[in-house]
C-alpha positions, 0 to 999 in steps of 0.5 A: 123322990125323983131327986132320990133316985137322981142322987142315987145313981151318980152314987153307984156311977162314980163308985164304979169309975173309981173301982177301975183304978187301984194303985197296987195292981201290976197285972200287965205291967211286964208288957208295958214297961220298955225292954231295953233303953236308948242312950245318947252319949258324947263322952266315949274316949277317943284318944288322938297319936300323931306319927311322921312319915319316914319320907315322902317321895318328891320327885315325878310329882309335876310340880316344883315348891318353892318357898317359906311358910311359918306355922303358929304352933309347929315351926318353919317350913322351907322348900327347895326345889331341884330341877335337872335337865335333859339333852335339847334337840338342836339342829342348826347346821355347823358351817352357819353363824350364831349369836346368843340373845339370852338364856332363860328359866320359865316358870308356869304356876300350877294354882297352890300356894299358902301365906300371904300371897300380897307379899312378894315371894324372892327367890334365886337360883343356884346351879346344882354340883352333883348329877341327881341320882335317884335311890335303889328304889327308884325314888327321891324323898323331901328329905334327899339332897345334893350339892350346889353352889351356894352363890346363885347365878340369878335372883326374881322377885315377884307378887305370886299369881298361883291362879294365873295361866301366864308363865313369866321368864328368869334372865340366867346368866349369859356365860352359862347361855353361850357355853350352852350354845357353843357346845350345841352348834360343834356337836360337843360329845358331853351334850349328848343324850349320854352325857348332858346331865354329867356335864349340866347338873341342872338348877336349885330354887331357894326362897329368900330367907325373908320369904313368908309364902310358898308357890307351887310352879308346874314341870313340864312342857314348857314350864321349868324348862330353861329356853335358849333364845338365838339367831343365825348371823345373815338371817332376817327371821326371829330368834331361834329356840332351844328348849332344855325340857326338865328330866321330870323323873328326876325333878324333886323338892326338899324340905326343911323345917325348923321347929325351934319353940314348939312342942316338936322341938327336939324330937326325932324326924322319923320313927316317932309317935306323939300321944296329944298329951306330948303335943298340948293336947293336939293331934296333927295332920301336916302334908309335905312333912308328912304327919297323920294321925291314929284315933283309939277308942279304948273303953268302947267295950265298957258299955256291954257291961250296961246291959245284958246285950248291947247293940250300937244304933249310931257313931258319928265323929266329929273333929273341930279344927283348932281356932287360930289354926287356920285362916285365909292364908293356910285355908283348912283342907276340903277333905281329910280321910279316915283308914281302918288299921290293925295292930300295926299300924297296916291298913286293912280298909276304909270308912266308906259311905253308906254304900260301902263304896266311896272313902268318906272324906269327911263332910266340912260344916263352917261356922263362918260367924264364930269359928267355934262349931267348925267341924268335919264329920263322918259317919263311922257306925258301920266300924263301931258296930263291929269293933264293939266286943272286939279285943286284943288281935282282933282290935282295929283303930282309925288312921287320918290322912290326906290324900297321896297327892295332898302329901306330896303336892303341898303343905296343906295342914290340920291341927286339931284337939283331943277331948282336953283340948280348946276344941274337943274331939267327940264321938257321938254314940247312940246305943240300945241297952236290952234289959231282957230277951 
């Protein structure tokens, strides 16, 4: 009997447990189910535009470049480096004797180079035909020139030390010397302050044409100041110096560039915009030249159709330097900027941190074992969040740079991919989709 009601029991028990279940009941189901969805993506468009600068301004910069440079992808690369001269103090009285020792060009280097600086970079040295005169607007550009002569007066070879604080000495020729010295000791009128650079146009440093590395030398004080060396007949002192200073207002650096075989043959120098597809799918940063480049996100807006609202959680670019592009010999830059530009091309502000503070200057992450998950990265919510829904005037795109000192201090250069290229561009977008309120 006992067994019975035992039975019995576990009979009513299990039907109960089973009756708190049933398959076809909605009743909460509203107040379970999630509202709206998380969506992580990667393959937002980014589309890539580079664009050269009409010029860049050279002079007053403090640095002279000098040197040769070949890129795989973008050509040649050559600098000039013009140096004019002001009038020297001098002070030795007329009625004393004195004899030349030597003329001399001194030349400190200012610790940036790129190429293979275990090579030997030549160089020589010409002497300028044409005072240097700077445009309306008080500037000269790495695309300004004047005439020199195109027969140096001296040549130096050496194995560059872009680190080293020692100056070394280039022997000029001891006709240009004397005649320096002569006209300083009889007073001569055209070494005054008012002349000196009528009758002295000053110097040109051209690399050897076999030349494979660029150095930067610095301007000022003594450095790419030519020195004159001398004694007075009678004395038992040292020599006597003359320092002719740099006019460093003046003192400009050139380029050229040959671009023979690449995919920025045969277009313009100035003025001109290169989708990535016109430059194989790449975008290009490249100082002293003067590239940079725009990033579009065109189809942004496309995501508010998802949903009935959408709101952006997180944007997050990362742009992956091109394998092959970069090495020990042209060292990727330590930070890239990012602009916000209108319509026109006119920036309106920057991407800041998380502080609105500080411009971001793009966190470099190194793959040092591959190579291929080498990237800089940036955290660019803040401007998706407000370019989402925006159209037509009111539209914003982002504009890549270096720095003003970067641009016009050295030959630093980035070359990377668009999303069909080897190392693909990406904005990583996390999003909120709101099904209802």
């Amino acid at each position: 009997m006992k067994k019975i009601l035992l039975l019995t029991k576990l009979l009513l028990l299990s039907l109960i447990t089973f009756s708190c279940y049933n398959e076809d009941n909605t009743f909460g189901e509203t107040l379970v189910s999630s509202a709206f969805r998380n969506i992580s993506t990667d393959t937002c468009t980014v589309t890539i535009t580079s664009t050269i600068i009409d010029s860049l301004e050279t002079n007053n910069k403090a640095v002279a470049l000098v040197g040769q440079y070949t890129h795989d992808l973008w050509g040649s690369v050559s600098v000039n480096s013009f140096i004019p001269y002001q009038a020297p103090a001098y002070s030795i009285d007329m009625d004393e004797t004195v004899r030349l020792d030597s003329l001399v060009l001194a030349l400190g280097y200012s610790g940036y180079s790129i190429g293979d600086t275990m090579q030997h970079l030549s160089f020589t040295i010409h002497r300028l035909k044409e005072k240097i005169i700077q445009n309306d607007n008080g500037y000269l550009y790495n695309n300004s020139s004047f005439a020199y002569d195109e027969e140096a007066i001296a040549g130096y070879t050496i194995r560059p030390r872009p680190n080293d604080e020692e100056r070394f000495e280039v022997r000029l020729p001891d006709e240009l010397g004397q005649d320096l010295l002569n006209r300083l000791h009889q007073r001569d009128d055209v070494v005054s302050d008012d002349y000196f650079e009528d009758y002295f146009n000053g110097l040109v440093i051209k690399p050897a044409d076999l030349c494979q590395n660029l150095i930067s030398f610095a301007v000022g004080d003594t450095s790419a100041a030519m020195i004159l060396y001398y004694h007075v007949e009678g004395e038992l002192a040292e020599s006597h110096v003359c320092i002719i200073y740099p006019n460093e207002e003046n003192q400009f650096y050139q380029i050229q560039h040959d671009r023979t075989g690449t995919a920025l043959a045969g277009i313009p120098l100035k003025n001109v915009e290169l989708t990535s597809e016109e430059m194989d799918n790449r975008g290009l940063l490249f100082s002293g030249l003067g590239w940079y480049s725009r990033l579009g996100f065109p189809h942004l807006n496309s995501i508010m159709q998802q949903g009935e609202r959408v709101s952006i959680e997180s944007a997050y670019l990362k742009i992956y330097p091109e394998t092959g592009t970069y090495s020990d010999y042209n060292p990727l830059p330590d930070s890239i900027y990012l602009y916000i530009i209108d319509e026109n091309n006119v920036v309106t502000d920057a991407v800041t941190d998380y502080l609105g503070e500080a411009v971001q200057s793009g966190s470099l992450v190194v793959d040092d074992t591959f190579h291929e998950n080498t990237y800089y990265y940036f955290d660019i919510s803040t401007f998706i969040k407000e370019e989402l829904g925006a159209f037509g005037f009111y539209k914003h795109n982002l504009q890549l740079v270096f720095t003003d000192d970067t641009y016009t201090k050295t030959l630093r250069n980035l070359t990377f991919s668009d999303q069909q290229g080897r190392n693909p561009i990406s904005l990583q977008l996390t999003y909120k989709i709101y099904e209802s309120y």
